[in-house]
C-alpha positions as CSV (number, residue, x, y, z in Angstrom):
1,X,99.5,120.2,71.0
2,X,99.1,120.2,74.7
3,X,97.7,116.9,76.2
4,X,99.7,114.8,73.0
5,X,103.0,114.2,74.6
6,X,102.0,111.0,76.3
7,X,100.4,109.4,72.9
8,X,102.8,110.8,70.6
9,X,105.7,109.2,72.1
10,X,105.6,105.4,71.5
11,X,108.5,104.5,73.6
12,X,106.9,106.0,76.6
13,X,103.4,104.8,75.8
14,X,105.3,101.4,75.7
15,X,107.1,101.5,78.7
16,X,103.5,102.5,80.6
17,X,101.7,99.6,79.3
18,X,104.5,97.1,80.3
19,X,104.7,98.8,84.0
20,X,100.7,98.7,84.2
21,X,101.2,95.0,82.9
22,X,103.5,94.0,85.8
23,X,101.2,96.0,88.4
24,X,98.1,93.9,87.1
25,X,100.3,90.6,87.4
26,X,102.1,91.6,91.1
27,X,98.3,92.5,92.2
28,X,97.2,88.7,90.9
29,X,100.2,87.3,92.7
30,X,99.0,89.4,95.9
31,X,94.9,88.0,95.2
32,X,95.6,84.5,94.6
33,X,98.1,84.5,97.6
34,X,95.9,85.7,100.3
35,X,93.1,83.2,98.9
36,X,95.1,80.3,98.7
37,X,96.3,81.4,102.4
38,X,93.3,81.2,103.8
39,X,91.9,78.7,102.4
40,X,95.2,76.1,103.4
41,X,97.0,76.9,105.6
42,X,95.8,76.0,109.1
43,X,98.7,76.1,111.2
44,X,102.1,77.9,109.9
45,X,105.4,75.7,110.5
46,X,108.5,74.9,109.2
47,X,107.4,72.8,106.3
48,X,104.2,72.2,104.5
49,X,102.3,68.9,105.1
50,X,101.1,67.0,101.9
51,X,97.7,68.3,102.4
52,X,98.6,71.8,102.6
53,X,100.9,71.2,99.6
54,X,98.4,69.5,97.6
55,X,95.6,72.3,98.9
56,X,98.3,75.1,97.4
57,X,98.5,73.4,93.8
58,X,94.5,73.2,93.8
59,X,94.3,76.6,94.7
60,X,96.5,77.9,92.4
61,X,95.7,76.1,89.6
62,X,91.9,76.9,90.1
63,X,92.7,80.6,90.4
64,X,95.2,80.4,87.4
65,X,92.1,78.6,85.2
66,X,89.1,80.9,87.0
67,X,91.5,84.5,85.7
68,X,92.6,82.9,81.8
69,X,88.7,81.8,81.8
70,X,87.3,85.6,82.6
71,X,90.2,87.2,80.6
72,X,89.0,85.1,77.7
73,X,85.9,85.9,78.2
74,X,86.0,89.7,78.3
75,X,88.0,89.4,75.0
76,X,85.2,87.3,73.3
77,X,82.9,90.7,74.7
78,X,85.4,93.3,73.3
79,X,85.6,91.1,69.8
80,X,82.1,91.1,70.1
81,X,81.6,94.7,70.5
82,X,84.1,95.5,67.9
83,X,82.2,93.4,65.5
84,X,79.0,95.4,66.3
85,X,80.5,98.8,66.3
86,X,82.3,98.0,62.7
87,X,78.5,96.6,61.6
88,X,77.1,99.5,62.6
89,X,79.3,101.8,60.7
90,X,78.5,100.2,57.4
């Protein structure tokens, strides 16, 4: 019975997934932040020039389409390897 508490309770194993969920997002947020920093952002100031603006939006958008595009791609790997295990147990 011991080591079942966590798994047997759905409303807590719920809660944990959402709460890992928003780590995994606020740690994207953090990533794609300190890239797109770098990257254009050459001298801070009170506003943002077009360029910068314009280098943000790129940045963004690249590192938005770079994460769906691995994302997808390690789900077409776990489909994958759940297709083979299932094959393998017939």
């Amino acid at each position: 019975m011991e080591g079942q508490g966590v798994t047997a309770n759905p409303q807590l194993q719920r809660f944990m997934e959402i709460e890992s969920q928003k780590q995994r997002f606020q740690q994207l947020v953090h990533q794609m932040t300190e890239v797109c920093w770098e990257k254009c952002m050459d001298k801070p100031g009170p506003k943002l020039d077009s360029r910068t603006e314009t280098c943000f939006v790129n940045c963004v958008e690249r590192f938005i389409d770079t994460s769906q595009f691995i994302l997808n791609r390690l789900e077409q790997t776990q489909r994958s390897k759940g297709a083979f295990s299932e094959s393998m147990l017939d």
